[in-house]
C-alpha positions in Angstrom: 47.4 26.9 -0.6 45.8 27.0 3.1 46.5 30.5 3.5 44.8 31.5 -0.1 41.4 29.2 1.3 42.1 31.0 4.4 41.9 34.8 2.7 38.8 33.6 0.7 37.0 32.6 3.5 37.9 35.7 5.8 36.6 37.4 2.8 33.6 36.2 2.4 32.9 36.3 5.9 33.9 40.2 6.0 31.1 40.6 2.9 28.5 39.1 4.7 28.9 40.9 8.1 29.2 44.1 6.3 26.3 43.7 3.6 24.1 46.6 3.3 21.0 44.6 2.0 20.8 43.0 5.4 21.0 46.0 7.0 18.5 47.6 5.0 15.9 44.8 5.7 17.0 45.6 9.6 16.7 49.0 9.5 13.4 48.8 7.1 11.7 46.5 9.6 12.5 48.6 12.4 11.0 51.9 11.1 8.6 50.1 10.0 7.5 49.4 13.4 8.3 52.9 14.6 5.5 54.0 12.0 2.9 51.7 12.9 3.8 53.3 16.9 3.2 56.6 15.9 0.3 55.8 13.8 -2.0 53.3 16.2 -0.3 54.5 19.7 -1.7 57.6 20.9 0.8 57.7 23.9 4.0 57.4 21.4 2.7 60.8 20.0 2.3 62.8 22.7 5.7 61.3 24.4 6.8 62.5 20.7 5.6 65.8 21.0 6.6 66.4 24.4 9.9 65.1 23.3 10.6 67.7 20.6 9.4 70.5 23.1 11.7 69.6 25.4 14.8 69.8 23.1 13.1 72.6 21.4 13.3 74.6 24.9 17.0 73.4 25.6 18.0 75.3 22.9 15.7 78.4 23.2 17.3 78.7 27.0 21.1 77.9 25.2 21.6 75.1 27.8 25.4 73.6 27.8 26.2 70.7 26.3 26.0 68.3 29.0 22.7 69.9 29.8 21.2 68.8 26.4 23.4 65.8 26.1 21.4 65.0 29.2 18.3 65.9 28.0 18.3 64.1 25.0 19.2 60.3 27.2 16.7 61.5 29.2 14.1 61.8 25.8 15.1 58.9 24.3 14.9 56.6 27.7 11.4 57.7 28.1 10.9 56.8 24.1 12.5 53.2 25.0 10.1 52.6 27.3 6.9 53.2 25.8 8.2 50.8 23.0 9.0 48.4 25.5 6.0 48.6 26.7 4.4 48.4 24.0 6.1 45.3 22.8 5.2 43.7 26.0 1.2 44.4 25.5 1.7 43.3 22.3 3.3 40.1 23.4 0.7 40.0 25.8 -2.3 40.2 23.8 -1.1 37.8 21.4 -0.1 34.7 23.9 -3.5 34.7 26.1 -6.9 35.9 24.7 -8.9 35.5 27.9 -7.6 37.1 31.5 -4.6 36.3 33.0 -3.5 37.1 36.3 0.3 36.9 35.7 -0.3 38.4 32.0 -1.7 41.1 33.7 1.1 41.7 36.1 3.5 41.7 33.3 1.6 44.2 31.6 1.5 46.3 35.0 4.9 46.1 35.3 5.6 47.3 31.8 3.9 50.4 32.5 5.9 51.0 35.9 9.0 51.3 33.5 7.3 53.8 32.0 6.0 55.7 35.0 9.3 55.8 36.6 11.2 57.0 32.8 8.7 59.6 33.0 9.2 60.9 36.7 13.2 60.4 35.7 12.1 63.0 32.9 10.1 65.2 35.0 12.7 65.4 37.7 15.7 66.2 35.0 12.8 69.0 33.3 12.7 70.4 36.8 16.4 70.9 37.4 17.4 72.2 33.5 14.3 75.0 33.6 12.9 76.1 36.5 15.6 78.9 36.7 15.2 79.3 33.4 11.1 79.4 33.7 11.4 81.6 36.6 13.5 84.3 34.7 
């Protein structure tokens, strides 16, 4: 009798960590706020754009795998960190209306992330074409 209730239970709890409709809500929520990035961010774009060249070249100049595996975390880190930044202006905006010195260093420091992804980026460009560029 305990170990029927038991099997029940494990089964229900199996259906609900595994239901799709939940993960459909998740997954509609999240590119729903990819959209509204590219759409009202002009900085998403061009990081998009830039993106796409870059993996667009890796495979014009047959890089190895590592070398696009690479180049892809590199991509997507840079990505991550405009929404992050993003998020945190958002954040931001909405807890204080009027100027805030410490909201304003958050803020600052939000970008930083994305200044230092970026150089991260430029650096990894450098090494994967440059000998490829120079050709």
């Amino acid at each position: 009798m305990l170990t029927e209730r038991n099997n029940i239970l494990k089964n229900k709890v199996l259906r609900n960590i595994f239901k799709l409709n939940g993960f459909r809500a998740s997954f509609k929520i999240a590119l729903r706020g990819i959209v509204h990035l590219f759409l009202y961010h002009r900085n998403m774009r061009v990081i998009f754009l830039m993106g796409i060249l870059a993996i667009f070249l890796g495979f014009y100049f047959n890089l190895k795998g590592i070398e696009l595996i690479t180049l892809s975390i590199t991509v997507t880190l840079v990505f991550m960190a405009e929404i992050f930044n993003t998020a945190v202006e958002l954040m931001m905006d909405a807890i204080a209306k009027e100027y805030n010195t410490k909201i304003r260093l958050v803020k600052d420091i939000a970008a930083g992330i994305v200044v230092i992804t970026c150089l991260n980026a430029a650096v990894i460009g450098y090494v994967l074409f440059i000998r490829r560029l120079l050709r």
